[in-house]
N, C-alpha and C positions, 0 to 999 in steps of 0.2 A: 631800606631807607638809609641814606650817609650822613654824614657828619654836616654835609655842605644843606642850607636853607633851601627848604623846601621851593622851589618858585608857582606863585601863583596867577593865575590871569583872569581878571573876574570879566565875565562877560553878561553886562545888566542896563537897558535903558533907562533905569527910576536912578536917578541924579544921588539923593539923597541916600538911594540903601545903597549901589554903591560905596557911598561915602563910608558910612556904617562897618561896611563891611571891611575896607581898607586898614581902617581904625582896630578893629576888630582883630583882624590878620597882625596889623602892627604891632600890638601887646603880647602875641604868642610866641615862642623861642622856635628860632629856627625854620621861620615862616616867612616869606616877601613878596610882597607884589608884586608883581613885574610891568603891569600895564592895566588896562581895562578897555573894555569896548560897547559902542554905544547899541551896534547894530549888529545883524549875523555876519552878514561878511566882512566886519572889521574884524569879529572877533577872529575868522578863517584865516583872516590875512595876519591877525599879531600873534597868532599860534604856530602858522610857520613860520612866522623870522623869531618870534620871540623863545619858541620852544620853550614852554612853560613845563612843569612837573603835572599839574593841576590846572582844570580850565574849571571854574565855577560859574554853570550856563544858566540865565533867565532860557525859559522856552518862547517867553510872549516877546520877541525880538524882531525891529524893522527892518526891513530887505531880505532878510532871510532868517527865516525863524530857528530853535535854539533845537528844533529836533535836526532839523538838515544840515547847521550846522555843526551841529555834534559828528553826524554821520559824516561828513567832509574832512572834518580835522581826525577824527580816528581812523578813517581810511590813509588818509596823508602821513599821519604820525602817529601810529600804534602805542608806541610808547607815551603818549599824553592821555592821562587820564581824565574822564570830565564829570564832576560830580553835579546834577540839578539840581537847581536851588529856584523853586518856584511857587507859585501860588495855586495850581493845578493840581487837583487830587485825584478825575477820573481815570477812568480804567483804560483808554486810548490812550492819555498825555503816559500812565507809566510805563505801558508797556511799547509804546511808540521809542520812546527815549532809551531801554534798555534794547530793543532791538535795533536801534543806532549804534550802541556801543556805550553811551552811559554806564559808570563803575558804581553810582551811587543817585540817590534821588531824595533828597531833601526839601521839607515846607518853609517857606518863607519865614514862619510864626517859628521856624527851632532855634530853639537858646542859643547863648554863645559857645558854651560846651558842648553841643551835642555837633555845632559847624565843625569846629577844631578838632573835635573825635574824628569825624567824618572824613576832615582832610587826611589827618595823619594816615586812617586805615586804609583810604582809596591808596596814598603812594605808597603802604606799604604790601600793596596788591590784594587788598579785601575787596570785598562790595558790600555798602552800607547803604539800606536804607531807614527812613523813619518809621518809629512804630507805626504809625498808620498806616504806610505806605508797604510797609513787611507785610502787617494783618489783611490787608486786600492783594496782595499777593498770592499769600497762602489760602486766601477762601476763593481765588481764581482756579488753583492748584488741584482744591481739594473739589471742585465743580465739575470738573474734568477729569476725575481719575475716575478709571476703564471698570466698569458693572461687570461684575461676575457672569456669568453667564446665566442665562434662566433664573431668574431672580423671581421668577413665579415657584420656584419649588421652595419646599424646606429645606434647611441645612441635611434632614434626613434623608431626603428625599435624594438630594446632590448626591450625597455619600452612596445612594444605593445604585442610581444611574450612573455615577461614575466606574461602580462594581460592572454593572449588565454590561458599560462600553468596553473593560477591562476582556471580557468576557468569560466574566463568575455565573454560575447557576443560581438558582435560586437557593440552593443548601447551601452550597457555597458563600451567600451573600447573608444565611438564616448562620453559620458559624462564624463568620469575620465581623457580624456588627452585631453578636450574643441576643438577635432575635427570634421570637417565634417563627414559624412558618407560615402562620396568619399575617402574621406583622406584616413581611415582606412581602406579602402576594397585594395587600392595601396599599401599601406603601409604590409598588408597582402599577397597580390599576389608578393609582389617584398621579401617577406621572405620568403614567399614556393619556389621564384625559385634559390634564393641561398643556402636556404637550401636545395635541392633539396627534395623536400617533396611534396608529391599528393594532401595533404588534412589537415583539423588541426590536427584530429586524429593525424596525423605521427609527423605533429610540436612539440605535446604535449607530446609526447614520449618523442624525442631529446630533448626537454627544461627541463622534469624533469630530464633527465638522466642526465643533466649536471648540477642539482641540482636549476634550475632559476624558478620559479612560487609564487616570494614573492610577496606584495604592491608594484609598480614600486615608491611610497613614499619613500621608502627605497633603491635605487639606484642601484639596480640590484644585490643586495645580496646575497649572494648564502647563503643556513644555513648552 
């Protein structure tokens, strides 16, 4: 970020938050308006002549709405960042708008501090968004990360099938994890019956195919 004022272009059909917002930008150092737009493709069209720093997009916008035109102006102008500023919270509006190219996704209800934050970080090449909008993020995130494999076994059970795919014996596998040789033979018979498997032959298939026969030292790592 330079010395020179930020330039901003607010693009909002509600008259009055507009207005708000203007006001708002005005008070803060090194910050300027540059224009504003009622509809999407005004906003398209004052983004290439006006080449703002900052485009702050309503999504709910007439003619063309504020996800397409996000996607228009950052194809056009890479270098223009566009942060949302809406009243939309589901999980389509954020993820629609971040795969436009949106830097940042803000609630209509955030403080005056938390816009100005917001501004400053997007130009200075962050991505920010609101608490809210972070915390449904991250539980999208953590919804979709990848299940270990065979989640029907015990962590015991992984460590000893990972041994068999390795292809450790049964002593072998009764010295590296300091158990009986009862252990292991249970610990074996109660994998073949959830995996539904005849024999190790068959175990050892299913465990490479799912890419598991590393050192159980390594925590069941798939390569």
């Amino acid at each position: 970020m330079t010395d020179n004022p930020l330039r901003i272009l607010i693009a909002d059909d509600h008259g009055e938050f507009c207005d708000g917002l203007k006001a708002l930008l005005g008070t803060a150092p090194n910050m300027t308006t540059v224009g504003s737009a009622a509809t999407g493709s005004i906003a398209i069209r004052l983004a290439n002549q006006l080449q703002p720093d900052i485009v702050l997009m309503d999504l709910n916008m007439p003619e063309v709405n504020g996800i397409e035109a996000t996607k228009r102006i950052v194809a056009a102008n890479p270098h223009i960042r566009i942060i949302v500023l809406t009243m939309f919270n589901d999980d389509d509006s954020v993820f629609a708008a971040i795969r436009s190219g949106a830097r940042g996704y803000l609630l209509k209800g955030a403080g005056r501090e938390e816009i100005l934050r917001a501004v400053r970080a997007v130009a200075s090449g962050e991505a920010i968004f609101g608490p809210s909008i972070a915390q449904r993020i991250a539980a999208y995130f953590s919804a979709i990360a990848p299940q270990e494999p065979f989640p029907q076994l015990s962590e015991r059970e992984r460590e000893v099938l990972a041994l068999i795919a390795a292809g450790n014996s049964n002593t072998d596998i009764t010295r590296r994890l300091y158990l009986s040789p009862k252990t292991v033979r249970n610990h074996i018979s109660s994998i073949f019956s959830k995996l539904h498997v005849a024999d190790r032959a068959q175990a050892i298939v299913l465990a490479r195919d799912a890419g598991v026969g590393r050192d159980p030292a390594q925590r069941w790592q798939q390569p």
